[in-house]
N, CA, C and O atoms as CSV, one atom per row, in Angstrom:
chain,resi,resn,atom,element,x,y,z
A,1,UNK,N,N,-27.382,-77.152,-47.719
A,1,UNK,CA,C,-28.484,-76.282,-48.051
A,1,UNK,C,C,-28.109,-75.478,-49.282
A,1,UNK,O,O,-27.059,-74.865,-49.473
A,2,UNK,N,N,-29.090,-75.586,-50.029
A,2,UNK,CA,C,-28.998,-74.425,-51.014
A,2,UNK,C,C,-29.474,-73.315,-51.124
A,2,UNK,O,O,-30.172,-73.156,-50.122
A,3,UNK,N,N,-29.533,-72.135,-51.962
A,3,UNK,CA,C,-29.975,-71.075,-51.878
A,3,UNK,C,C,-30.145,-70.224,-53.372
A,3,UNK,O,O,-29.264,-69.559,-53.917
A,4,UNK,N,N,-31.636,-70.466,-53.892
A,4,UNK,CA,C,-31.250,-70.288,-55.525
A,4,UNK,C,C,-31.672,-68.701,-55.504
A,4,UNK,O,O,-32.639,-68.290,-54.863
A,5,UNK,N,N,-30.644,-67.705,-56.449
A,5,UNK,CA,C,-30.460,-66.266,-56.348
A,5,UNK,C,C,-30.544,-65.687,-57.891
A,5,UNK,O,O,-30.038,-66.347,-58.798
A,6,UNK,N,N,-31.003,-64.810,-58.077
A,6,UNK,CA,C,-30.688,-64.302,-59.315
A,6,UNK,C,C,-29.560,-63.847,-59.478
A,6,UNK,O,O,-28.967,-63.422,-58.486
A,7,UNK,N,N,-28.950,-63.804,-60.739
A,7,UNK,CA,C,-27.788,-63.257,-61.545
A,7,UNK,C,C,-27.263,-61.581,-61.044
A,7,UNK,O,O,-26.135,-61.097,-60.956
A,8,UNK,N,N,-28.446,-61.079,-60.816
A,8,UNK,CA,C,-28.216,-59.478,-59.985
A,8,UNK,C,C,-28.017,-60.202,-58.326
A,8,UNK,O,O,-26.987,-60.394,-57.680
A,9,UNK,N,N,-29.197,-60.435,-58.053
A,9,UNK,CA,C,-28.658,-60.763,-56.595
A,9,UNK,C,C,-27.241,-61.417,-56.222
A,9,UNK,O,O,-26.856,-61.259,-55.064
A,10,UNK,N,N,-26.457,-62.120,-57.089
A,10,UNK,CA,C,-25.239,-63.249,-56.618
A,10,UNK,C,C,-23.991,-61.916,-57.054
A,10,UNK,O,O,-22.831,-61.821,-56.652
A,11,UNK,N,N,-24.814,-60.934,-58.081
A,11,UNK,CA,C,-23.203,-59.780,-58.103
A,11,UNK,C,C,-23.341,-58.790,-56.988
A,11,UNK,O,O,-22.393,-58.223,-56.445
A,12,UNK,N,N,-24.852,-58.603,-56.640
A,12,UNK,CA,C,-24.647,-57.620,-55.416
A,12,UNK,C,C,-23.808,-58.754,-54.210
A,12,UNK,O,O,-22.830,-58.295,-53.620
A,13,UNK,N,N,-24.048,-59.533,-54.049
A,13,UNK,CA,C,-23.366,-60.260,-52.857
A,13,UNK,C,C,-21.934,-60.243,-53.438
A,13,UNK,O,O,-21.022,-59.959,-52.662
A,14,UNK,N,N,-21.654,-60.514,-54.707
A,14,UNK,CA,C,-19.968,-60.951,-54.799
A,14,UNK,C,C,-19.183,-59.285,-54.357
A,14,UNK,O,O,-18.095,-59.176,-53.792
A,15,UNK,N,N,-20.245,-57.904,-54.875
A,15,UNK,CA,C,-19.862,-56.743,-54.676
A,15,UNK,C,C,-19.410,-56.415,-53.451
A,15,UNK,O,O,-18.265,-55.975,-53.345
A,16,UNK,N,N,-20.379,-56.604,-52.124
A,16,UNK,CA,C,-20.431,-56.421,-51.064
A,16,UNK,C,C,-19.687,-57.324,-50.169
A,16,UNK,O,O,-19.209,-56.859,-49.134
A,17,UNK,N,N,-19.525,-58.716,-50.500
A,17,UNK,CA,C,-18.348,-59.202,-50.079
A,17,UNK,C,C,-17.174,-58.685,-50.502
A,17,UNK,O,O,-16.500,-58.242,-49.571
A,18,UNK,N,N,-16.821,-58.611,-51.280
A,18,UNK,CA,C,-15.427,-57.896,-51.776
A,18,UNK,C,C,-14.953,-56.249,-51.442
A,18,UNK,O,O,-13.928,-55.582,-51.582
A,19,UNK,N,N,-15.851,-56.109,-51.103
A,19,UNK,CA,C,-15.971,-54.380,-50.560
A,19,UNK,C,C,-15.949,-54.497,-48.801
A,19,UNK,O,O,-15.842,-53.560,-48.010
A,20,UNK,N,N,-16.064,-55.716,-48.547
A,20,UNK,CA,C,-15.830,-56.119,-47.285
A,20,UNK,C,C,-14.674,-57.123,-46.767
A,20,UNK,O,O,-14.457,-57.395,-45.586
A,21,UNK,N,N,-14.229,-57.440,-47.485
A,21,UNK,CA,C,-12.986,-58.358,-47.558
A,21,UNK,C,C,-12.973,-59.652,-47.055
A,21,UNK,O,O,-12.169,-60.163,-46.275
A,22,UNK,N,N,-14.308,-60.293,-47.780
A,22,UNK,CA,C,-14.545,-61.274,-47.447
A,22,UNK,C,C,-14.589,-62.202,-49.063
A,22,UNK,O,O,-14.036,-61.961,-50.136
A,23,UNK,N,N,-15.531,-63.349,-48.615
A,23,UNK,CA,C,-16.069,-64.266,-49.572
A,23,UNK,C,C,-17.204,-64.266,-49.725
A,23,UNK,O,O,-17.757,-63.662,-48.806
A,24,UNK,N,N,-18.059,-64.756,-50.647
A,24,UNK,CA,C,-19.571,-64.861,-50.331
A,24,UNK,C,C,-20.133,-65.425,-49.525
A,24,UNK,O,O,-20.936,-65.038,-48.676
A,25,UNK,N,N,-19.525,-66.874,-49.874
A,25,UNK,CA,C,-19.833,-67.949,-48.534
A,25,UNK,C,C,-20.178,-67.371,-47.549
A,25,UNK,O,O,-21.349,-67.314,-47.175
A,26,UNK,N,N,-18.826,-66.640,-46.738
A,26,UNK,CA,C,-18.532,-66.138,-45.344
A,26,UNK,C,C,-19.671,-65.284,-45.042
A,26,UNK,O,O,-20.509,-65.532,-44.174
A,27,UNK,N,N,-19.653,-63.893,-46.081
A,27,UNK,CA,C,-20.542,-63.310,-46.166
A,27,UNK,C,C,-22.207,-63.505,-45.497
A,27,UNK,O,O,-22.702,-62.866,-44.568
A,28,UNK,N,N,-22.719,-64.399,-46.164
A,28,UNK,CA,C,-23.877,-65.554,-46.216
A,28,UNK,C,C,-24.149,-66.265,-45.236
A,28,UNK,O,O,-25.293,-66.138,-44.799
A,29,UNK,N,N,-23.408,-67.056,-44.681
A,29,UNK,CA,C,-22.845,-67.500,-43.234
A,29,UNK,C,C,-23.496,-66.471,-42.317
A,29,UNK,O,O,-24.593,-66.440,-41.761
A,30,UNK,N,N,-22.172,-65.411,-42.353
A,30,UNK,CA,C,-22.375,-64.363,-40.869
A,30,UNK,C,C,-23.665,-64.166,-41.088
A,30,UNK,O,O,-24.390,-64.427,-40.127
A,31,UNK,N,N,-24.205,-63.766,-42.105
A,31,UNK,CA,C,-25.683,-63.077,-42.491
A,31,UNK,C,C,-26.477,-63.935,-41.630
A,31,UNK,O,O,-27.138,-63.442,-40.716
A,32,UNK,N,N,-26.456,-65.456,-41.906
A,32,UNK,CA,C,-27.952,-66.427,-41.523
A,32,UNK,C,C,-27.696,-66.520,-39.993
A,32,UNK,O,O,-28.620,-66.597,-39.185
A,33,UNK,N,N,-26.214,-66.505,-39.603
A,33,UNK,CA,C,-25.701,-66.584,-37.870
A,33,UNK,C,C,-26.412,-64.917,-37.340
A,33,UNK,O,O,-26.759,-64.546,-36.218
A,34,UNK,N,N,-26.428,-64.263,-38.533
A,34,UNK,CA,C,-26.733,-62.664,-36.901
A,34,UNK,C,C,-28.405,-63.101,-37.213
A,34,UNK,O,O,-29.202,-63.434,-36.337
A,35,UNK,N,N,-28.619,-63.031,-38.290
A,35,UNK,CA,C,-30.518,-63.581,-38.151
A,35,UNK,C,C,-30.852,-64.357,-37.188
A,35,UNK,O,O,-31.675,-63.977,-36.354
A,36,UNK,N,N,-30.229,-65.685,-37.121
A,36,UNK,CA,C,-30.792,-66.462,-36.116
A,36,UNK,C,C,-30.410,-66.028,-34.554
A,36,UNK,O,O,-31.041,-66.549,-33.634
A,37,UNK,N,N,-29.496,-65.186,-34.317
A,37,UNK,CA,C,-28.885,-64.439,-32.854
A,37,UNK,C,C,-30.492,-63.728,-32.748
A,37,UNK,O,O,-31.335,-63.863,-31.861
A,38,UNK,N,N,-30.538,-62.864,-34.122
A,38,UNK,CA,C,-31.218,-61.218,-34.161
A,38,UNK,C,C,-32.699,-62.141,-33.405
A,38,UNK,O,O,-33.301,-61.749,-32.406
A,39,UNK,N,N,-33.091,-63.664,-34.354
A,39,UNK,CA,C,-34.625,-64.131,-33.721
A,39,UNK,C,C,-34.762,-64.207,-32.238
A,39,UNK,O,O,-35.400,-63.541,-31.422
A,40,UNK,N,N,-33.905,-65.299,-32.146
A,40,UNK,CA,C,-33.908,-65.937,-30.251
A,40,UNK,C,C,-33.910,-64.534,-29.242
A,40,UNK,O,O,-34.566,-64.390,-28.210
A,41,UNK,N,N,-33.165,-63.761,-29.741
A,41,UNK,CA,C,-33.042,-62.757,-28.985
A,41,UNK,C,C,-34.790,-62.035,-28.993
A,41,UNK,O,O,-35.256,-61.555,-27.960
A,42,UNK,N,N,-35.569,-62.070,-30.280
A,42,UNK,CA,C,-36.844,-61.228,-30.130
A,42,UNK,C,C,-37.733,-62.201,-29.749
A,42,UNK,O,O,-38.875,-61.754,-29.645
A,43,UNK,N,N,-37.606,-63.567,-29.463
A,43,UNK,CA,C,-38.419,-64.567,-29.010
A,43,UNK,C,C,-38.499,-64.379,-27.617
A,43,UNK,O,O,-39.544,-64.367,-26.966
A,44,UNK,N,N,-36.853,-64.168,-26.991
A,44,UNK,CA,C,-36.842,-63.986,-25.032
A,44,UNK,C,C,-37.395,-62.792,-25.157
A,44,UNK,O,O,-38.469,-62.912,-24.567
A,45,UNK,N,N,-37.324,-61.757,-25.547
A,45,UNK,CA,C,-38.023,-60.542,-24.658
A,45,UNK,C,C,-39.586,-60.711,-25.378
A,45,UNK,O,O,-40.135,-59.896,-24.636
A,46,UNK,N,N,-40.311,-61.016,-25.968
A,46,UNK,CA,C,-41.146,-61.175,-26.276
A,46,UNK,C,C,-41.952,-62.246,-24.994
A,46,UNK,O,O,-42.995,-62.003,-24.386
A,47,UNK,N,N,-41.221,-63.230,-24.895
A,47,UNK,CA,C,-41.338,-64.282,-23.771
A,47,UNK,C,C,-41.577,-63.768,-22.550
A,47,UNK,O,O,-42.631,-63.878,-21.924
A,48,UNK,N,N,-40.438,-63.112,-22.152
A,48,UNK,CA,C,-40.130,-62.170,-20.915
A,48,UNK,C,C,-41.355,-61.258,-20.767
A,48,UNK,O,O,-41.907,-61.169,-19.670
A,49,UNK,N,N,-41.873,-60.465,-22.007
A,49,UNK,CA,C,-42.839,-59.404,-21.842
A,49,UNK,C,C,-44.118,-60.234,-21.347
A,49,UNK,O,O,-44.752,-59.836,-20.369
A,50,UNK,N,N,-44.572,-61.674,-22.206
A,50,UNK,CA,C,-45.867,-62.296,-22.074
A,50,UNK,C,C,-45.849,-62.678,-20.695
A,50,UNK,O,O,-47.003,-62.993,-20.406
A,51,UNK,N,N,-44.857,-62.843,-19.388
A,51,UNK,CA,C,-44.588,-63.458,-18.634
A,51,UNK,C,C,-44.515,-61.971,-17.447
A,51,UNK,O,O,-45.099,-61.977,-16.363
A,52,UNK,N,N,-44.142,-61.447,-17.676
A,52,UNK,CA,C,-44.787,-59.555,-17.070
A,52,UNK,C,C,-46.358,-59.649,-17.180
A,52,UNK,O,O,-47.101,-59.602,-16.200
A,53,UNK,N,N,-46.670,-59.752,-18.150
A,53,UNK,CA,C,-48.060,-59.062,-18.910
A,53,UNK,C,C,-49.214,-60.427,-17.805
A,53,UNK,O,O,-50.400,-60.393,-17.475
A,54,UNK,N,N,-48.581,-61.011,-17.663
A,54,UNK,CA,C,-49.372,-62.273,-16.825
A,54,UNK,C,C,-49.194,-62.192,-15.525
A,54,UNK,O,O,-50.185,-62.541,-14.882
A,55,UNK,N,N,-47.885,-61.709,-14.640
A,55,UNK,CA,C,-48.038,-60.968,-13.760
A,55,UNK,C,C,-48.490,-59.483,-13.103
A,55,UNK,O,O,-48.091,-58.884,-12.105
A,56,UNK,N,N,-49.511,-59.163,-14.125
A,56,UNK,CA,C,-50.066,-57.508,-14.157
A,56,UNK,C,C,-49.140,-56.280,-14.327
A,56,UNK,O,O,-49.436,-55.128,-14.010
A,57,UNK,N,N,-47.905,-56.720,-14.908
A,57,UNK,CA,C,-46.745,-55.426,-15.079
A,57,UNK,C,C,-47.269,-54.903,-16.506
A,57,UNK,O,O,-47.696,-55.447,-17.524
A,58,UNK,N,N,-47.103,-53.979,-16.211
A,58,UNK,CA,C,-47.488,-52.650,-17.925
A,58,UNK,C,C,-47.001,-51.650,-17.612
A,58,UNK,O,O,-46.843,-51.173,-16.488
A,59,UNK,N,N,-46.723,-51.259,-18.627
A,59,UNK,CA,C,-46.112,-49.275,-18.696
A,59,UNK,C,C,-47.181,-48.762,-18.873
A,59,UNK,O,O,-48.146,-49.523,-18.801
A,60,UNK,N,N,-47.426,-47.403,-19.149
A,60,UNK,CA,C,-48.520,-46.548,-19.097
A,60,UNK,C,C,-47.985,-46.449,-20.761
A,60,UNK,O,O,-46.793,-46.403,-21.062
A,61,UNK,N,N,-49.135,-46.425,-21.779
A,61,UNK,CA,C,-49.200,-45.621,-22.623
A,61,UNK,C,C,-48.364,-44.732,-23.667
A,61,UNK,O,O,-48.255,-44.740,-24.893
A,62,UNK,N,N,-47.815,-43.952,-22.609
A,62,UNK,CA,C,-46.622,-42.663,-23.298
A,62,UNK,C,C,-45.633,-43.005,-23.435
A,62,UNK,O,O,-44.881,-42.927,-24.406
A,63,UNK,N,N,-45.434,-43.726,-21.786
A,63,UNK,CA,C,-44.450,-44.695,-21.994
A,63,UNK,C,C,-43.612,-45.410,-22.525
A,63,UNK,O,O,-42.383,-45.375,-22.487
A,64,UNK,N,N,-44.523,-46.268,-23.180
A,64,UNK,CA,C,-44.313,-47.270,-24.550
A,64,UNK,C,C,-44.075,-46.436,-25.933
A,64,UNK,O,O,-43.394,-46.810,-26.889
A,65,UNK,N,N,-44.727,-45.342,-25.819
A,65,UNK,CA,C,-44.625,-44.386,-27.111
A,65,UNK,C,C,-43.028,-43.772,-26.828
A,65,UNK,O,O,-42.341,-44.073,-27.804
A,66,UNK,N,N,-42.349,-43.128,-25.961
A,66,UNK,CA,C,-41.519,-43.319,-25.708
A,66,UNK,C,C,-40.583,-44.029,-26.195
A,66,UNK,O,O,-39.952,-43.611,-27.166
A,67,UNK,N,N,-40.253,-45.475,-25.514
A,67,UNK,CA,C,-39.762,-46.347,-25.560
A,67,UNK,C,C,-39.671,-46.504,-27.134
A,67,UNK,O,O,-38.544,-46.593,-27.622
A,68,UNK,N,N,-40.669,-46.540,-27.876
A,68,UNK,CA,C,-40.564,-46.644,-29.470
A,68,UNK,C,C,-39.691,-45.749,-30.019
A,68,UNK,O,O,-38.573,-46.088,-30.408
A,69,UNK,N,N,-40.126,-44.593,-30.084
A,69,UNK,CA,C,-39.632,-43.692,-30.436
A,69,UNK,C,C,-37.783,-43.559,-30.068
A,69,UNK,O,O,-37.025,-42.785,-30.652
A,70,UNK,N,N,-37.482,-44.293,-29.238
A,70,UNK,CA,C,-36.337,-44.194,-28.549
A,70,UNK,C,C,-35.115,-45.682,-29.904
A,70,UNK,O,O,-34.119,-45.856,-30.605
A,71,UNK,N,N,-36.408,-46.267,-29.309
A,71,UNK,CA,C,-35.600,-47.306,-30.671
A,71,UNK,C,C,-35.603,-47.295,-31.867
A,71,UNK,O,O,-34.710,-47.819,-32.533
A,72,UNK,N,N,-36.721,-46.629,-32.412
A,72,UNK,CA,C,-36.642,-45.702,-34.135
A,72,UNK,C,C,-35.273,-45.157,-34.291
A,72,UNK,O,O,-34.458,-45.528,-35.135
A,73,UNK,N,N,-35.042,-43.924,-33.083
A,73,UNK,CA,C,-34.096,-43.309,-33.231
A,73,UNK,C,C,-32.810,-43.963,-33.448
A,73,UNK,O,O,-32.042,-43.536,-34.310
A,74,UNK,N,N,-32.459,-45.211,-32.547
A,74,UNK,CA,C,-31.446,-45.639,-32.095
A,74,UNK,C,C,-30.506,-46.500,-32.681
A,74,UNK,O,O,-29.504,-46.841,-32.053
């Protein structure tokens, strides 16, 4: 796979790898591995919620406002 970047974009990556003690490659790598963790992971609870929401489970309202607000913070 390729990945075509601008001339700024390929020094911020060589910056930030090197300020991390890595490579770019590696860098790039971990990056596309926590994305694809970060998706599957918002696909099951998304899944999980449609699969509540079909058995009549809901929070109230404030609740959920709550709950947001909790993960803004967090």
């Amino acid at each position: 796979m390729q990945v075509a970047l601008t001339l700024e974009q390929e020094s911020r990556l060589k910056q930030l790898a090197s300020a991390k003690g890595t490579d770019v490659g590696r860098l790039v790598y971990d990056a596309a591995l926590h994305l694809l963790d970060d998706d599957a992971h918002f696909r099951e609870a998304v899944r999980q919620g449609l699969a509540e929401a079909d058995l009549g489970k809901f929070i109230e309202e404030a609740e959920m406002d709550a709950r947001f607000e909790r993960l803004l913070r967090g």
